[in-house]
N, C-alpha and C positions, 0 to 999 in steps of 0.2 A: 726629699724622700718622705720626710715626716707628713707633710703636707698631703702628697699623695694617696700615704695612707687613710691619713682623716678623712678626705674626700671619698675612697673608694668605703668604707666604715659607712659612712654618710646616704652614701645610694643603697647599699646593700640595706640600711634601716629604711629609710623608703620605699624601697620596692617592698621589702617586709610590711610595713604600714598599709601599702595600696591595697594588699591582698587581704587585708584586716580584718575583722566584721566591723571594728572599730570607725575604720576608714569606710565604708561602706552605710553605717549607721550615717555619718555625717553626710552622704550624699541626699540620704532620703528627704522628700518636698517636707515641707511645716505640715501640718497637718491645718485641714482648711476652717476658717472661721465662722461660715454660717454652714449648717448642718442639713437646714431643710429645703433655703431657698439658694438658690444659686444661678449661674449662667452657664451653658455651653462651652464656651472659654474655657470657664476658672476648673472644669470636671476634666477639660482636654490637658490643658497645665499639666495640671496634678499628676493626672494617669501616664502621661509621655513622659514627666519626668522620673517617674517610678519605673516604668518601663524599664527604661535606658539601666538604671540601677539591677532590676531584678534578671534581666537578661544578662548581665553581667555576671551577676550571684549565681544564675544556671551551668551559665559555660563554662565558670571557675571551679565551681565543686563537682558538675560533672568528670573534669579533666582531673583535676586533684582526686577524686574518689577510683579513676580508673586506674590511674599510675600506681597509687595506693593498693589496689586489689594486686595489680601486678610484683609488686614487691613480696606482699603476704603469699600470692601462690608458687614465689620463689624459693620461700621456705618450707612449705609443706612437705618437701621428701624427708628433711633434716625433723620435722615434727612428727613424721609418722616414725621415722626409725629411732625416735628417744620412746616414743610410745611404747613398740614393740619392744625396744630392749626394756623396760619399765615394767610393762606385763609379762614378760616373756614372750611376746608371741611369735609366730613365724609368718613368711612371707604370705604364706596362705590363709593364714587368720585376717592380715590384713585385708587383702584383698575381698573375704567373707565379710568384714567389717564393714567396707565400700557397698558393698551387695543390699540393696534397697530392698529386696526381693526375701532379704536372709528369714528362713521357718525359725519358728518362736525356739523349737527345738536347738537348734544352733544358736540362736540367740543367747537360750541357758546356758549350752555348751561353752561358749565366747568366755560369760560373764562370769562362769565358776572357774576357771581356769586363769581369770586375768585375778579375782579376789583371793585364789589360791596362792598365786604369786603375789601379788600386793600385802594382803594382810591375812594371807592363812587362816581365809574361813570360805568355808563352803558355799556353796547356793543353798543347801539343806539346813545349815545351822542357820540361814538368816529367815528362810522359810519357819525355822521350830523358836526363834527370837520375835518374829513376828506373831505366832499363835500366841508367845506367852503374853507377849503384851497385850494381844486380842483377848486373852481372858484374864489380864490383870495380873498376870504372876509375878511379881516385884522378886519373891524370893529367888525365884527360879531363875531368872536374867541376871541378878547381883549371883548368884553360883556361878552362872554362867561365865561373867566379867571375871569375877577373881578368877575359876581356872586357865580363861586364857591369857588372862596377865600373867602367869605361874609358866605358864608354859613358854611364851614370848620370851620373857625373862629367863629362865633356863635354858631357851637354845641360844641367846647372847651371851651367857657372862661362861668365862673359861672355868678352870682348874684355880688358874694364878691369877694374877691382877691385873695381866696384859687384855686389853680389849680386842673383843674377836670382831671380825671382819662384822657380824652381823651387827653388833654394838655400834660400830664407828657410823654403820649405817643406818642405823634408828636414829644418833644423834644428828646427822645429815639432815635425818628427814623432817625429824624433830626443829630443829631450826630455820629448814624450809618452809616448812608447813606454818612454822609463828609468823616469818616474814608476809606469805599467804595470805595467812587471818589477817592481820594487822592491815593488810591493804585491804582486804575485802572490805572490812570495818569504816576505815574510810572513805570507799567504793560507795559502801551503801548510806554512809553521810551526806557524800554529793549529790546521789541518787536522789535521797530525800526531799532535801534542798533545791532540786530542780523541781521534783516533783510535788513541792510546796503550792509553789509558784503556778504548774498545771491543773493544779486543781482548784486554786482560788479561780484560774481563768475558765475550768470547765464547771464550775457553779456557780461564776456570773452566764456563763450561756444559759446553764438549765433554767436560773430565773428568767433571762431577757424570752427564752422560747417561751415560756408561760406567758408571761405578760404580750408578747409578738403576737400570741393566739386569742390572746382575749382583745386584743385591740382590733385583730384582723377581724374577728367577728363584728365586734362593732361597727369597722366600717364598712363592712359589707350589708349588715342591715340598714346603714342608711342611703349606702349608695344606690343599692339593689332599684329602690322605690322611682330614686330620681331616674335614673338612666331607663325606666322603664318610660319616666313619660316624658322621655327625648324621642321617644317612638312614635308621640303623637304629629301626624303628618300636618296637624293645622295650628303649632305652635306659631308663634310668631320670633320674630329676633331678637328683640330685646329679651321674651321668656325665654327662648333657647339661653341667652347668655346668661342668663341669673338662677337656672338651673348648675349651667355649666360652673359659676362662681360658687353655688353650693357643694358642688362634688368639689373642687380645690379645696374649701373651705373644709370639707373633713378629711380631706388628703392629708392636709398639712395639721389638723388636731393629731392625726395618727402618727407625721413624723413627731411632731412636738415631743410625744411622748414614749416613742420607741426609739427615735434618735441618738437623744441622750446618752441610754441608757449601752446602746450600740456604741457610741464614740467612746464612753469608760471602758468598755471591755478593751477598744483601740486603744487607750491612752497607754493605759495598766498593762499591756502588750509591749508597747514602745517603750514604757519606763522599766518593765523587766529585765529586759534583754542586756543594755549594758553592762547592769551589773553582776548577772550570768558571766561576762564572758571569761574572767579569771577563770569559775567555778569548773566549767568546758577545757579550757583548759588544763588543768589540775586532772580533770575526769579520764582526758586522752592518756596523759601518761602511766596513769594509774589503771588505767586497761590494760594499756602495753607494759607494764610492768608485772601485773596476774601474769594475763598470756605468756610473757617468757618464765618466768619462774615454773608454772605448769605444764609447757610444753618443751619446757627444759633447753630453752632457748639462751644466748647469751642476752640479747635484743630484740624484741618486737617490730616489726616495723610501722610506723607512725609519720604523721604530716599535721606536724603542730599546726595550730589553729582551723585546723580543718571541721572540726565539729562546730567551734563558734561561729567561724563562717556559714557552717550550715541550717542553723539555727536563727542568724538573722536573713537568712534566705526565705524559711517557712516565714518568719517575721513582712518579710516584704510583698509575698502572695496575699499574706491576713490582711495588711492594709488596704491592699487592691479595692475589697468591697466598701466605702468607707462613703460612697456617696450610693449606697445602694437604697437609701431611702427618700433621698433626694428630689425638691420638686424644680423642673428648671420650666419658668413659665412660658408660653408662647409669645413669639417678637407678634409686636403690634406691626400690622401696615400703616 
């Protein structure tokens, strides 16, 4: 029976693995060794065995994102009626809520009525909170603060020591709200930390397009001249072909140099991602953990690894372009 178990343990981590970005990472070809010159072949290789990988990476996270969606719109009646009991609202606010159409008018209406319930301030006080700040009145807003804290505080605390019903429920919310923060906090941690990584890779592009431009000029003014006198109907052969070896010849200065520069941004791509995929992780649950506590859920619903999986998805589209500068020379007869 022991045995059994370990075995069935065994496949269930497996199948968990295949689904991986991890497992997925490893299917991906080498990345290829000469950058400019190359053959027919070795660019067919490549791209078919990518293929096979990233048509896989579609149909999985499409499938997983769909089920996914189905679950969350499972629970949206249960999230609109914590909503409405939260704001007070009624069936028909809701439904004006849904209303894409809804006048600015109603719109006020909505939002003073749910901050009336929520936190007992008007639309008009945060209108005349707004002016003071707009002309700088510090005194005025510190007035302001302390009376509603006075007032707050006086319709929670009783006669006697016993806490009143409003009390237990500032302290609720009070410790909901820290849990909240504190996720957010590390929300926007991971955030950053992903977004470290996007932007060291979206100012390697801004450079590589500058220099892409400046090179593409250049070979355009030299190629311009030659191919103009491929025109001449009274070249001979051997000129044709030592024309034709100059235009290669600044083909391949233009990969030399934009190449490169293209395969780092690939590389720094490929060496990102793995060690993202904890980060993706951690990031999934700590969504689904906001979302429940906010929408006063017990559970989120969530499909671990599904974001890291998605991620070395966009990863396997990027590398696609990888010989796009690529010269692959003509077979001799």
């Amino acid at each position: 029976m022991k045995n059994i178990f370990v075995f069935f343990v065994l496949i269930c981590s497996f199948r968990g693995f295949s689904q991986s970005g991890m497992y997925f990472l490893a299917q991906f070809p080498s990345s290829p060794k000469s950058i400019c010159i190359t053959d027919t072949a070795t660019i067919d290789n490549y791209l078919s065995q990518l293929e096979i990988v990233t048509s896989q990476l579609d149909s999985l996270c499409a499938l997983r994102k769909a089920a996914l969606e189905l679950r969350i719109n499972k629970v949206k009646p249960d999230v609109e009626k914590n909503i409405a009991q939260e704001y007070g609202l009624s069936d028909a606010d809701l439904q004006k809520l849904k209303n894409k159409k809804l006048s600015a008018a109603e719109k006020k209406a909505l939002t003073d009525k749910m901050l009336r319930e929520k936190a007992n301030i008007s639309m008009k006080e945060i209108e005349q909170l707004k002016k003071m700040k707009k002309e700088g009145n510090k005194e005025g807003i510190r007035n302001w603060a302390e009376a509603y804290q006075t007032q707050q505080i006086s319709e929670m605390v009783s006669g006697d020591s016993t806490k009143t019903p409003e009390m237990i429920e500032f302290e609720n919310n009070f410790a909901k709200n820290k849990e909240i923060n504190d996720l957010m906090k590390e929300q926007k941690q991971i955030l950053d930390r992903i977004a470290a990584v996007d932007k060291r890779i979206t100012n390697k592009m801004i450079e590589f397009n500058k220099e892409d431009s400046i090179q593409t000029e250049i070979l355009k003014q030299n190629i311009e001249p030659l191919e103009k006198m491929l025109t001449d109907d009274y070249l001979t052969n051997d000129q044709q072909q030592t024309i034709y070896m100059k235009i290669a010849t600044n083909r391949l200065n233009y990969c030399n140099k934009i190449s490169p520069m293209y395969m780092d941004i690939i590389k720094d791509l490929r060496a990102s991602t793995e060690p993202l995929i904890p980060t993706y992780d951690r990031l999934e649950v700590v969504n689904a953990e906001i979302n429940a506590k906010t929408m006063g859920l017990k559970e989120w619903p969530i499909d671990p690894g599904l974001m890291q999986l998605d991620a070395v998805r966009s990863l396997a589209h990027a590398i696609a372009g990888v010989f796009r500068y690529t010269i692959v020379p003509p077979k001799l007869d």
